[in-house]
CHARMM internal coordinates of N, CA and C (Angstrom, degrees):
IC EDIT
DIST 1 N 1 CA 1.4510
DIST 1 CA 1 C 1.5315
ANGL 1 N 1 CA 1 C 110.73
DIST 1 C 2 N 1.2729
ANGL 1 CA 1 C 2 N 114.26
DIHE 1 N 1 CA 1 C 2 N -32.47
DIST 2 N 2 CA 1.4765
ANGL 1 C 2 N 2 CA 110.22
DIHE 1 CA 1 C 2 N 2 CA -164.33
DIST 2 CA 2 C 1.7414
ANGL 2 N 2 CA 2 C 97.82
DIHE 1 C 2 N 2 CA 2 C -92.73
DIST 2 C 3 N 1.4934
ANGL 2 CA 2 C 3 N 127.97
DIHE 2 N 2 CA 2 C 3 N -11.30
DIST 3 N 3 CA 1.2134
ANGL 2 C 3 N 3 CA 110.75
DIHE 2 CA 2 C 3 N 3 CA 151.32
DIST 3 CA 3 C 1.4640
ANGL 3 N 3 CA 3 C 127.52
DIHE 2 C 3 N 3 CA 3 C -71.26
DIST 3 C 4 N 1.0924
ANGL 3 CA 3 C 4 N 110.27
DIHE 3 N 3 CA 3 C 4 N 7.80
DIST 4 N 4 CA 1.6358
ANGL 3 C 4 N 4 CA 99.10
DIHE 3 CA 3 C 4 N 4 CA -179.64
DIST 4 CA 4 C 1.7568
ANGL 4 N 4 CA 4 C 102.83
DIHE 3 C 4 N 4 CA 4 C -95.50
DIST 4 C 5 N 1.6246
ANGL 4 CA 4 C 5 N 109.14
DIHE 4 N 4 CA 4 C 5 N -15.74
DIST 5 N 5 CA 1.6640
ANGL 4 C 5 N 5 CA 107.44
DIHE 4 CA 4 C 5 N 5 CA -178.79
DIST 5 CA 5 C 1.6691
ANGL 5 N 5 CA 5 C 111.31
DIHE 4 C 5 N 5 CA 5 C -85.40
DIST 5 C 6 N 1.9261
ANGL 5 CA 5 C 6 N 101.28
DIHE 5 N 5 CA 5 C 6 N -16.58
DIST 6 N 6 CA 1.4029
ANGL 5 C 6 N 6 CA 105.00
DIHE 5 CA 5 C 6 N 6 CA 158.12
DIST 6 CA 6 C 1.5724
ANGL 6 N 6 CA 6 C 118.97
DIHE 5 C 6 N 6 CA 6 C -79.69
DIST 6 C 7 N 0.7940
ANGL 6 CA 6 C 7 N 141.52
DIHE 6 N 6 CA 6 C 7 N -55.02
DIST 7 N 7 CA 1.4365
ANGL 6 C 7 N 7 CA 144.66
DIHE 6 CA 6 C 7 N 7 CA 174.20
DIST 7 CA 7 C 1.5504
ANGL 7 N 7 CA 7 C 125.41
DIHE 6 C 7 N 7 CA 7 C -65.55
DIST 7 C 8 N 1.1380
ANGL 7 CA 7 C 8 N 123.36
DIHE 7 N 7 CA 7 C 8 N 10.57
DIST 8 N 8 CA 1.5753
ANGL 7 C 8 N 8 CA 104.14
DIHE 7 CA 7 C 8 N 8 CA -161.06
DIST 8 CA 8 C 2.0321
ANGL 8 N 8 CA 8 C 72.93
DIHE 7 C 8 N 8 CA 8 C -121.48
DIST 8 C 9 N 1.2111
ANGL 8 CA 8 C 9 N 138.71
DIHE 8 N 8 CA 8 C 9 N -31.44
DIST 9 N 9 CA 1.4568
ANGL 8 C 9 N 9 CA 128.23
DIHE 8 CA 8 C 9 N 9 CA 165.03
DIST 9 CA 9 C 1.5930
ANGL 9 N 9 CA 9 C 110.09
DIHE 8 C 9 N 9 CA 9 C -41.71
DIST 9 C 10 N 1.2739
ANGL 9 CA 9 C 10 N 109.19
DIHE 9 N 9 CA 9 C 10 N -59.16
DIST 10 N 10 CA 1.5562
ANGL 9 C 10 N 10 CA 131.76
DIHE 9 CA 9 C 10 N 10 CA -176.12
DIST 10 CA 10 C 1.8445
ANGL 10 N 10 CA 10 C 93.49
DIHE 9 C 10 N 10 CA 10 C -51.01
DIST 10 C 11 N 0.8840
ANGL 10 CA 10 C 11 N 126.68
DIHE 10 N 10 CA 10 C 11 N -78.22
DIST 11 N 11 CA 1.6187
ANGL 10 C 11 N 11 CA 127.14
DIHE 10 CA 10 C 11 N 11 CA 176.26
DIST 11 CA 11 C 1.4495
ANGL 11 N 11 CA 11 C 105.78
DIHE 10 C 11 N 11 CA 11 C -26.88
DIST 11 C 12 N 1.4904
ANGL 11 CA 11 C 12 N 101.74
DIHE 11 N 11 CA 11 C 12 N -71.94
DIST 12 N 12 CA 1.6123
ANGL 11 C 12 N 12 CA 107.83
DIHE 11 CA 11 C 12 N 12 CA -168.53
DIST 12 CA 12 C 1.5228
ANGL 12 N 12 CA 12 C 113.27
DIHE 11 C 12 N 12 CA 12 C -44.44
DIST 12 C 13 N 1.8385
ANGL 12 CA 12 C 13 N 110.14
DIHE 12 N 12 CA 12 C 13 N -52.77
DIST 13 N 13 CA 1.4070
ANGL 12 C 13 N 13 CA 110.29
DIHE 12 CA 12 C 13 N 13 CA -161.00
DIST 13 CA 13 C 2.0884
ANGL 13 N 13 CA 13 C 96.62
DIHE 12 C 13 N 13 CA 13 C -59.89
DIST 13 C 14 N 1.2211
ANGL 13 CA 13 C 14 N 111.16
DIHE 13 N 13 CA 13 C 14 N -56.18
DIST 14 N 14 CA 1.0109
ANGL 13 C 14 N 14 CA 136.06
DIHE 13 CA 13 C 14 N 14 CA 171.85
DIST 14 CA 14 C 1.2378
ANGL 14 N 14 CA 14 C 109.32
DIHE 13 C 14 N 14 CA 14 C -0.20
DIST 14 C 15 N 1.5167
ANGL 14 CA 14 C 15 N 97.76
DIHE 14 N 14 CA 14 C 15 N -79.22
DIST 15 N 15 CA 1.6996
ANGL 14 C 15 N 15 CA 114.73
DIHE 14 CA 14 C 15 N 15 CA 177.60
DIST 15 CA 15 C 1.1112
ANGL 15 N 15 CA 15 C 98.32
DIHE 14 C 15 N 15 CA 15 C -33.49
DIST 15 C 16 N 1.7987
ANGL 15 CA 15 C 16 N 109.97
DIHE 15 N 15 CA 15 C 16 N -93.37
DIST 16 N 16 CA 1.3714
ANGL 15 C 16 N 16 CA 132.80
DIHE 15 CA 15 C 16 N 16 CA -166.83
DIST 16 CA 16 C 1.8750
ANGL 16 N 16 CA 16 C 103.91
DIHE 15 C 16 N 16 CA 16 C -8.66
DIST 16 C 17 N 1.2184
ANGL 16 CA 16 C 17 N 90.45
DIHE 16 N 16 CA 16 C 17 N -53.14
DIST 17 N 17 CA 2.0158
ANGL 16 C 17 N 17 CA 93.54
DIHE 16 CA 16 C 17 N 17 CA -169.35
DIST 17 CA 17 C 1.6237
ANGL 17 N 17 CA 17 C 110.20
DIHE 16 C 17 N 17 CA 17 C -53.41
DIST 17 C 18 N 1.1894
ANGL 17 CA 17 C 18 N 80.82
DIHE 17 N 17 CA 17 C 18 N -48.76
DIST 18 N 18 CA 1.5858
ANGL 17 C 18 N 18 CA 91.73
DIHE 17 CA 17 C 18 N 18 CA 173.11
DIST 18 CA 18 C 1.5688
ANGL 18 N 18 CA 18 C 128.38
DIHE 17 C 18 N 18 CA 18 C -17.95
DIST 18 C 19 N 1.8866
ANGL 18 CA 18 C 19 N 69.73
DIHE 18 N 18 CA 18 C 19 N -89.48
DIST 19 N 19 CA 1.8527
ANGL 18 C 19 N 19 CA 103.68
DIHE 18 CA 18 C 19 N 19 CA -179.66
DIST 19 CA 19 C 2.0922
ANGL 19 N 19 CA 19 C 86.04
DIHE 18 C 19 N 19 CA 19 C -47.30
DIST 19 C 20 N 0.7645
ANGL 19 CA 19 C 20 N 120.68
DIHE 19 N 19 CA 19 C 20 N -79.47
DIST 20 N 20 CA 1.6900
ANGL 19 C 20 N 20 CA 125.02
DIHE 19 CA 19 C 20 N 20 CA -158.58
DIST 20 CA 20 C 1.5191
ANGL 20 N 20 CA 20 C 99.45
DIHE 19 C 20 N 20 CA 20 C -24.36
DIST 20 C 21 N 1.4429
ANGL 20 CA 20 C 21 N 94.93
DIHE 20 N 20 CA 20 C 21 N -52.50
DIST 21 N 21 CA 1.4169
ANGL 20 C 21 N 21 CA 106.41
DIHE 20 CA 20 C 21 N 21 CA -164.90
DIST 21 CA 21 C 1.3278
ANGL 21 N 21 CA 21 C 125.24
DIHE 20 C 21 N 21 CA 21 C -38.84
DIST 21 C 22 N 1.3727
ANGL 21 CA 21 C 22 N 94.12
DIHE 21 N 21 CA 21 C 22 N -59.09
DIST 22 N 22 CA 1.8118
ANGL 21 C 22 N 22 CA 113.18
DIHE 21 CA 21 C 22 N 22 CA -175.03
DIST 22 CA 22 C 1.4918
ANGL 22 N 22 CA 22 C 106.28
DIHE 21 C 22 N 22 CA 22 C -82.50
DIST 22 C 23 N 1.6704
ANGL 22 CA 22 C 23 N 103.94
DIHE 22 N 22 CA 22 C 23 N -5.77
DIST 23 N 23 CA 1.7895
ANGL 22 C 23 N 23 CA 89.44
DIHE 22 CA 22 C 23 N 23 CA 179.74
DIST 23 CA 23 C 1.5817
ANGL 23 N 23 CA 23 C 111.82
DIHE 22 C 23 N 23 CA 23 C -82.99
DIST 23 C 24 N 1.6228
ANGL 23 CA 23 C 24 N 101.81
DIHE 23 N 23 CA 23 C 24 N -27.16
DIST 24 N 24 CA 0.9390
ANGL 23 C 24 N 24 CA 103.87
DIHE 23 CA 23 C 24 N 24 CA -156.65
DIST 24 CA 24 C 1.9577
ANGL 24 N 24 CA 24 C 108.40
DIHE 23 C 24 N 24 CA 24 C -97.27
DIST 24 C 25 N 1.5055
ANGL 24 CA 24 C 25 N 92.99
DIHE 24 N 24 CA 24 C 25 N -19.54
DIST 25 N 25 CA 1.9476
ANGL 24 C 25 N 25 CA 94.49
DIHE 24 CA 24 C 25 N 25 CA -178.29
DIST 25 CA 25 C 1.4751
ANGL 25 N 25 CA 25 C 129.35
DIHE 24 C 25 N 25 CA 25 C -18.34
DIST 25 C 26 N 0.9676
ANGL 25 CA 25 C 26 N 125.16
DIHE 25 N 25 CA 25 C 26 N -161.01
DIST 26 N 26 CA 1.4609
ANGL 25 C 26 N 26 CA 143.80
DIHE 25 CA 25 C 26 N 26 CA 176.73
DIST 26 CA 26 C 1.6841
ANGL 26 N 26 CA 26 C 120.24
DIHE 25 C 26 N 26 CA 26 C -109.66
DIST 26 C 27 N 1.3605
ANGL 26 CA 26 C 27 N 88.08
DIHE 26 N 26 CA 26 C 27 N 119.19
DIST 27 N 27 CA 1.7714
ANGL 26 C 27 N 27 CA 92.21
DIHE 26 CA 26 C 27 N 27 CA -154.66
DIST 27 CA 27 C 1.8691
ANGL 27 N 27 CA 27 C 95.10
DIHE 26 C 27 N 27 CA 27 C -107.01
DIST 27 C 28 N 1.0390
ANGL 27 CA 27 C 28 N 133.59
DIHE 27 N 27 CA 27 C 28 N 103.96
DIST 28 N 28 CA 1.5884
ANGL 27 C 28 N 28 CA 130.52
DIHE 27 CA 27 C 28 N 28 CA 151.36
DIST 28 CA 28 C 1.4616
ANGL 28 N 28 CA 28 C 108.09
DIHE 27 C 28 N 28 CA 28 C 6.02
DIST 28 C 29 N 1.8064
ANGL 28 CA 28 C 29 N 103.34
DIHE 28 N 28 CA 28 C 29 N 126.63
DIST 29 N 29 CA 1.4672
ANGL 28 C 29 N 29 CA 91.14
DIHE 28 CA 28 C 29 N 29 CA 163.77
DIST 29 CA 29 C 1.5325
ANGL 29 N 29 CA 29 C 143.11
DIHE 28 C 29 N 29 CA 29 C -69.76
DIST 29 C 30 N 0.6767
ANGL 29 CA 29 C 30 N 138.96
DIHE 29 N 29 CA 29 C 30 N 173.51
DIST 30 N 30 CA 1.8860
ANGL 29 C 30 N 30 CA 135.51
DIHE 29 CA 29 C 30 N 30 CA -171.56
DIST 30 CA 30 C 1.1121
ANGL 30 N 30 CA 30 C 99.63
DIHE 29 C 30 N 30 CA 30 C -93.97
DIST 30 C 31 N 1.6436
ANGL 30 CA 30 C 31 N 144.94
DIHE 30 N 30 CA 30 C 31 N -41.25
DIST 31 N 31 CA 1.0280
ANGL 30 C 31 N 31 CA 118.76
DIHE 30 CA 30 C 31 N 31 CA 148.02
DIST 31 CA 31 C 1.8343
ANGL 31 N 31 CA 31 C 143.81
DIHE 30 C 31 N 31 CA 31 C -113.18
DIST 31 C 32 N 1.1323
ANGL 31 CA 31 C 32 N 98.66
DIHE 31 N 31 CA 31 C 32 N 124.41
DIST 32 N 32 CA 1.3471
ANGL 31 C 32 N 32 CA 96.80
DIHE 31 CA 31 C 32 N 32 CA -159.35
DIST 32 CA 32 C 1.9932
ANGL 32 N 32 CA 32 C 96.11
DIHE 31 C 32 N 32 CA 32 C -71.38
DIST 32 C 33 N 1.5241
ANGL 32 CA 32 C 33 N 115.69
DIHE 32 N 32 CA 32 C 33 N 152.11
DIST 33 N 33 CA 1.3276
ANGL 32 C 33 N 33 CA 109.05
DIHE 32 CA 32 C 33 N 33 CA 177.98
DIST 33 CA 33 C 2.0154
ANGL 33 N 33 CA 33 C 102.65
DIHE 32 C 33 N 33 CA 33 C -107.38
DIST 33 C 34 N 1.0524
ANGL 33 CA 33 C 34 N 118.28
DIHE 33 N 33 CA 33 C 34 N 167.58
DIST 34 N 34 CA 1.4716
ANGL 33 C 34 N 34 CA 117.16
DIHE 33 CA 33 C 34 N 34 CA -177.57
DIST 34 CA 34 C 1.8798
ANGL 34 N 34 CA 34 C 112.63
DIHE 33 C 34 N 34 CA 34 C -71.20
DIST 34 C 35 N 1.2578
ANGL 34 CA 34 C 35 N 102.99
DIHE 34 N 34 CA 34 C 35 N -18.10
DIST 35 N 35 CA 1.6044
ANGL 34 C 35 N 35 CA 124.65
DIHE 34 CA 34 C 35 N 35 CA 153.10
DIST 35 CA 35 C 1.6833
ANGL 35 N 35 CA 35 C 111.89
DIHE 34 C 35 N 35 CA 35 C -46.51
DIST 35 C 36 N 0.9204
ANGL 35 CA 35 C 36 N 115.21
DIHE 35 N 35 CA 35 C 36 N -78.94
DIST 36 N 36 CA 1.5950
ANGL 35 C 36 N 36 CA 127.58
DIHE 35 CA 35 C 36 N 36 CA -173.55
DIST 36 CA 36 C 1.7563
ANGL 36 N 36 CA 36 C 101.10
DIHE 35 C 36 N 36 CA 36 C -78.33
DIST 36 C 37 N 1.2655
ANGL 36 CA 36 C 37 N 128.37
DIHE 36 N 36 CA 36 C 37 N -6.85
DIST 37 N 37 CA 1.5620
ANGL 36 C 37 N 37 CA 117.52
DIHE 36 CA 36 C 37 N 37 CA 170.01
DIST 37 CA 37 C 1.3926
ANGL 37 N 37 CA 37 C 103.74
DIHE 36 C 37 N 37 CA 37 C -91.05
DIST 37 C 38 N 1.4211
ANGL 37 CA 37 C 38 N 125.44
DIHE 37 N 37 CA 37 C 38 N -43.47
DIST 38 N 38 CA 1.3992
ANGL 37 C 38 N 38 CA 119.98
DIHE 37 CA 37 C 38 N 38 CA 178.30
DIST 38 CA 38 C 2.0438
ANGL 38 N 38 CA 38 C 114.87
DIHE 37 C 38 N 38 CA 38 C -70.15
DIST 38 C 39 N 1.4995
ANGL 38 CA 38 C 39 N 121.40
DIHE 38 N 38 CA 38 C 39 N -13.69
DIST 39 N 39 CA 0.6516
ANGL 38 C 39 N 39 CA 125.48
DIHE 38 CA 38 C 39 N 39 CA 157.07
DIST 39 CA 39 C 1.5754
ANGL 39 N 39 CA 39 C 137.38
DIHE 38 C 39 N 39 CA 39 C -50.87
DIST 39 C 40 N 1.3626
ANGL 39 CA 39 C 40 N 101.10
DIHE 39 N 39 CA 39 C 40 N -70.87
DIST 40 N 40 CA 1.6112
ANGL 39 C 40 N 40 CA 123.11
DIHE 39 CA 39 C 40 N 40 CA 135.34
DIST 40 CA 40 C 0.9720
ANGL 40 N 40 CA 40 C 114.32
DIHE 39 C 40 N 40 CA 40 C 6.92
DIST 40 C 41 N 1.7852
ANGL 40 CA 40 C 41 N 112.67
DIHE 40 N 40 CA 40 C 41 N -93.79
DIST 41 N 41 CA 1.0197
ANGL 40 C 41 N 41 CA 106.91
DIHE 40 CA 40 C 41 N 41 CA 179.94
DIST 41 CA 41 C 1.3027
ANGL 41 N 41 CA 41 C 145.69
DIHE 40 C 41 N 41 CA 41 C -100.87
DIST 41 C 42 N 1.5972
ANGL 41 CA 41 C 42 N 111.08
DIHE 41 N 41 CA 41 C 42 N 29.49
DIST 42 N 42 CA 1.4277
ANGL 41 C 42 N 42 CA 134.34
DIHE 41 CA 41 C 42 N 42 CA 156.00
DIST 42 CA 42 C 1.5142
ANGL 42 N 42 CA 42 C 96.57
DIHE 41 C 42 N 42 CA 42 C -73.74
DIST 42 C 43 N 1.4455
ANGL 42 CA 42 C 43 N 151.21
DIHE 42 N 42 CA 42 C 43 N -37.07
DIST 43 N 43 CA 1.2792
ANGL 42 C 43 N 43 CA 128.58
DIHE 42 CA 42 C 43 N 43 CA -126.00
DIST 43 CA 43 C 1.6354
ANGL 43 N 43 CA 43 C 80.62
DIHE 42 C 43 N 43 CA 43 C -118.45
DIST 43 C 44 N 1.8127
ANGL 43 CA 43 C 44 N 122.06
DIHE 43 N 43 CA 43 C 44 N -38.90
DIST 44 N 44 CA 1.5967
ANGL 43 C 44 N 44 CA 97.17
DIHE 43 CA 43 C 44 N 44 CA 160.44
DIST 44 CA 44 C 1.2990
ANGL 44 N 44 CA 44 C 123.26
DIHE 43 C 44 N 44 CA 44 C -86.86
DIST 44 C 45 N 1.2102
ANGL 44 CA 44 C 45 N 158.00
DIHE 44 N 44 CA 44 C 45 N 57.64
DIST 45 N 45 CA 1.3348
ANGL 44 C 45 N 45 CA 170.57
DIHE 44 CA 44 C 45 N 45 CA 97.38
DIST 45 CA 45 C 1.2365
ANGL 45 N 45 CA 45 C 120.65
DIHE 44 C 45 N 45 CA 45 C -42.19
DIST 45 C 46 N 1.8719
ANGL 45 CA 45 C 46 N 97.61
DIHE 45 N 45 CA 45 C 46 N -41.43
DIST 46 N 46 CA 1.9987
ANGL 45 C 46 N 46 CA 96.70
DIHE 45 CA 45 C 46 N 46 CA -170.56
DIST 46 CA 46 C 1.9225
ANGL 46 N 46 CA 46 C 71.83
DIHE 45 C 46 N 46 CA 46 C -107.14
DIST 46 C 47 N 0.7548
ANGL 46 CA 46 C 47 N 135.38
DIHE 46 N 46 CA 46 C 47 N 70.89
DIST 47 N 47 CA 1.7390
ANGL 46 C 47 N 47 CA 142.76
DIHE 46 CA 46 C 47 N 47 CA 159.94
DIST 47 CA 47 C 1.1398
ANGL 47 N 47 CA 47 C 99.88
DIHE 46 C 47 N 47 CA 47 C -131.61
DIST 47 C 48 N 1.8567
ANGL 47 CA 47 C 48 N 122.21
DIHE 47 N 47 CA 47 C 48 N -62.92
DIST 48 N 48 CA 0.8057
ANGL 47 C 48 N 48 CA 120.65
DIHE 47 CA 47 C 48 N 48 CA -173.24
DIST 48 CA 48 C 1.5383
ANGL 48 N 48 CA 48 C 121.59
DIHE 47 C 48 N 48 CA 48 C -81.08
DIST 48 C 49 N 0.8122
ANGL 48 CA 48 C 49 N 91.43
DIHE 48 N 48 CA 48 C 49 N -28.11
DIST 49 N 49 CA 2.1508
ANGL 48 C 49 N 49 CA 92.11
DIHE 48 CA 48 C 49 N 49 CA 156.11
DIST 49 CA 49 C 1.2997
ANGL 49 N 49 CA 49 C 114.37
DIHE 48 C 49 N 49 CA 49 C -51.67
DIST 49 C 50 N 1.2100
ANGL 49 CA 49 C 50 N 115.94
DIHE 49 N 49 CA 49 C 50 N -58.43
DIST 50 N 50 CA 1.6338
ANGL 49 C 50 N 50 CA 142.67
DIHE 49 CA 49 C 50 N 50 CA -171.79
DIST 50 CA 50 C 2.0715
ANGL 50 N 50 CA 50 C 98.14
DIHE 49 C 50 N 50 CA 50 C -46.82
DIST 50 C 51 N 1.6964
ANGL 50 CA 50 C 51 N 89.04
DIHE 50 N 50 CA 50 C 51 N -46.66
DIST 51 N 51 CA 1.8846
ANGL 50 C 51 N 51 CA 87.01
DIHE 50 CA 50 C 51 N 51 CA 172.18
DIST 51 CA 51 C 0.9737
ANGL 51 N 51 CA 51 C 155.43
DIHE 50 C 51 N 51 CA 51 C -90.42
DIST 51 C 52 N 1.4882
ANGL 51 CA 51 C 52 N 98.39
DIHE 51 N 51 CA 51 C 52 N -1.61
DIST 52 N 52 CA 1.7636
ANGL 51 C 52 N 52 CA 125.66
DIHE 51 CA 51 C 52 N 52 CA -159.16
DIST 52 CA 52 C 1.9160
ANGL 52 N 52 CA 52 C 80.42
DIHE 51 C 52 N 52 CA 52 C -119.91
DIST 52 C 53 N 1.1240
ANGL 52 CA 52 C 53 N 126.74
DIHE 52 N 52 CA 52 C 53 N 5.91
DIST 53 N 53 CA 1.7955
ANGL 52 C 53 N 53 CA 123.44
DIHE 52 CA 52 C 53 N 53 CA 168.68
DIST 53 CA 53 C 1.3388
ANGL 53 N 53 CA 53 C 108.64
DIHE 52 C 53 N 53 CA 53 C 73.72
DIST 53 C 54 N 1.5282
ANGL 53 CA 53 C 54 N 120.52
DIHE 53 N 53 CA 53 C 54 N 28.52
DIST 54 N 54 CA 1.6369
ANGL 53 C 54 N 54 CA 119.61
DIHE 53 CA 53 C 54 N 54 CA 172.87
DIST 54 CA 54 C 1.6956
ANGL 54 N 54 CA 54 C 101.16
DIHE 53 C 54 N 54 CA 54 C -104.89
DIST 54 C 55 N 1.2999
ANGL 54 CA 54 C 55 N 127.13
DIHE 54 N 54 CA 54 C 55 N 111.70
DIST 55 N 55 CA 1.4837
ANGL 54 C 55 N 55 CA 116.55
DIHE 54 CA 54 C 55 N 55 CA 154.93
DIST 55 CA 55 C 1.7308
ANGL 55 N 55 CA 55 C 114.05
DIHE 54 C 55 N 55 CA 55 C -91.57
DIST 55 C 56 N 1.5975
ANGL 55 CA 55 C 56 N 101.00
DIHE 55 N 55 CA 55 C 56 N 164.78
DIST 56 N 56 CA 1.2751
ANGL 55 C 56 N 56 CA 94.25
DIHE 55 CA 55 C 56 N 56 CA -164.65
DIST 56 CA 56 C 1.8467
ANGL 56 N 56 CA 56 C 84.29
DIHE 55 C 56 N 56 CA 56 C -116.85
END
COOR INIT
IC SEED 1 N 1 CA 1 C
IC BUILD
């Protein structure tokens, strides 16, 4: 019984972080520029190089 007056704070605070968390994250900008799209997809190309064991 007396773990439930330890644990049920731990839940609550828990949540709370949570919920904040995801309210508050990092959201993509609205506009992307042709700068940061060709970026993009330079940086998964040398990823996918990076996985299939080809370095450049």
């Amino acid at each position: 019984m007396i773990w439930l007056y330890l644990l049920i704070p731990v839940f609550l605070i828990g949540g709370i972080a949570i919920y904040f968390e995801k309210k508050s994250g990092m959201k993509p900008p609205k506009d992307a520029t042709e700068k940061q799209i060709d970026k993009l997809a330079e940086m998964k190309s040398q990823q996918e190089n990076n996985q299939n064991g080809f370095y450049q």
